[in-house]
N, C-alpha and C positions, 0 to 999 in steps of 0.2 A: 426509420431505417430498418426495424425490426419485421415489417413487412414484406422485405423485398429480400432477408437472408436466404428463405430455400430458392429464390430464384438467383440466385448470387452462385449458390452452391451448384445449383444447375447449370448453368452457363459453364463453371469451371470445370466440371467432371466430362462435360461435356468435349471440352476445347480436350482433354489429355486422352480421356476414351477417342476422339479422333485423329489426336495424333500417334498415337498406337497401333490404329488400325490400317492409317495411311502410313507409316512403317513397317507394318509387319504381313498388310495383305497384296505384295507384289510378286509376278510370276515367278523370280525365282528366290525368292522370299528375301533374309533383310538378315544382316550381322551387327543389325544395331545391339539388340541384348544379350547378345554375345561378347559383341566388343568392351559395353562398358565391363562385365562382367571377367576380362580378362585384363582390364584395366585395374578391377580392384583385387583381383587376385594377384596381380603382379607387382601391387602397393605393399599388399600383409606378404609376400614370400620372403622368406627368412634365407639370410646370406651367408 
């Protein structure tokens, strides 16, 4: 199995590098890393 780790590793940077890219390369772009991002700031905001 130690053969096949950097193709393991490939495959998976792979799959998230193009989920990234098909989120964030659209004409009028993407509130995904925004949203989670207001997501966790609105988890740490002190009441």
């Amino acid at each position: 199995m130690e053969e096949y780790d950097g193709l393991i590793v490939f495959l998976i940077s792979t799959v998230f590098v193009g989920f990234y890219i098909f989120i964030e390369a659209r004409p009028k772009g993407s509130h995904f890393v925004e949203s989670v991002k207001n997501t966790i700031t609105r988890f740490f905001r002190s009441r």
